[in-house]
Every structure is written in C-alpha cells, then in structure tokens.
N, C-alpha and C positions, 0 to 999 in steps of 0.2 A: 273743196270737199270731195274725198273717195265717194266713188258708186264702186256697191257689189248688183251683181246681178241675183233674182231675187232664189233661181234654183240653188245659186252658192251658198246665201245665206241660210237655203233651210237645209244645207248637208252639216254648212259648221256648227249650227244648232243641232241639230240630229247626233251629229259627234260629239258634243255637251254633252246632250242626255244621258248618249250610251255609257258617255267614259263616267258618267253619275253614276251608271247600276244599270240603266232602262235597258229593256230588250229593245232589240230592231225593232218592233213593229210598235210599240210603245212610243219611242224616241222617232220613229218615222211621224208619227202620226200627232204629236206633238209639235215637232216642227213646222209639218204643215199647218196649222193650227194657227200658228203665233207668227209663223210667216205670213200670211192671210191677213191676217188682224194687224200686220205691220201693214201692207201691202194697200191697205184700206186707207192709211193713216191713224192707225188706235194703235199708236204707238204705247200707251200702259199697260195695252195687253198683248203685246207684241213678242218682240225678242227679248226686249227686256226683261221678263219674265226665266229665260232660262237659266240664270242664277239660282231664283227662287226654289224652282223645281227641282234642279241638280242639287242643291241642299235639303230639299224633301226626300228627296232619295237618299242621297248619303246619308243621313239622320233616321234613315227607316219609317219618317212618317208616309211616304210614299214605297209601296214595294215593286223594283224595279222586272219583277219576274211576273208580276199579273197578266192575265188575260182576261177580258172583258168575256162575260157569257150570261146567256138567258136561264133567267134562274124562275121564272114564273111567264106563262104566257095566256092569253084566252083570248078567242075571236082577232080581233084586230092589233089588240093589245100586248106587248110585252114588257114585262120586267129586265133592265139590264143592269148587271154586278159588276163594276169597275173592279170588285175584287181587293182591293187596298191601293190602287194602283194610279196614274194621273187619268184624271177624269178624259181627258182628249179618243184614247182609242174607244172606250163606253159610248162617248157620244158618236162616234160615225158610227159604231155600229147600231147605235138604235135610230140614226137616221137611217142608215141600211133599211134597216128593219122596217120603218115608217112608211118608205118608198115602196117597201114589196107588198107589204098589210094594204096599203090604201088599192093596190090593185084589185 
C-alpha cells in the first residue's frame, strides 16, 4: 500500500479546491480540515469529501470567492457568515473568535 505523508496530502487537496474556484485561504483551510478528520481515522469525512466540494463549487452551490466575516457581535458572542462559501474557513474563524471572547 503507498503512504503519502499527511502535509502532501493536504496541498493536493488544497490544489482540488483551488483548481474547483476556492480561493487560497478557502481551499487552505479546507484541506486542513479534512486532512484532520483523515488523520483521526474519519475517513467519510476526510479526503474523500474533496470531490464533493469541488463539485459544489463548480456548480456554484459553493462560491469559491467568499470570505467568512462577523456580521453581528455582542459581549462574548459572535455571529459568523460563511458568505455562500465552504463552511471550513467560517469555522476556524469563529473558533478564532471563541478563543479570544473567552479571554
């Protein structure tokens, strides 16, 4: 059986993405993602997955030009707008966000 090493896998994933539409930091952020979730053994949510997404994107149900941003905030709390875009960069940033709030 081939072993890739796991930083390779998440650039030829990331090259999916991008060559789907994803911006860099979309298709980064993705990758790592799903690389993770291979890396774990959750292989259905894995790599396997970048098919799926690269045809959300091609198809326009994903828009590969979004940026995640805070569209409502209060106290601790933020609202984050994936924008139309894959949910993956939304989430780090509102761990981001979770991480800095709880301080």
């Amino acid at each position: 059986m081939a072993h890739i090493y796991l930083d390779e896998l998440q650039l030829l994933a990331a090259a999916g993405l991008a060559a789907a539409g994803a911006n860099p930091a979309m298709a980064a952020s993705t990758a790592r993602a799903l690389v993770y979730a291979e890396s774990q053994g959750l292989g259905s949510h894995g790599v396997s997955r970048v098919p799926f997404y690269a045809g959300h994107l091609r198809a326009g149900r994903a828009i590969g030009s979004a940026v995640p941003s805070i569209v409502h905030e209060r106290g601790g709390a933020a609202l984050i707008d994936a924008g139309s875009g894959l949910a993956f960069p939304a989430c780090a940033l509102a761990a981001e966000q979770a991480t800095a709030r709880a301080r």
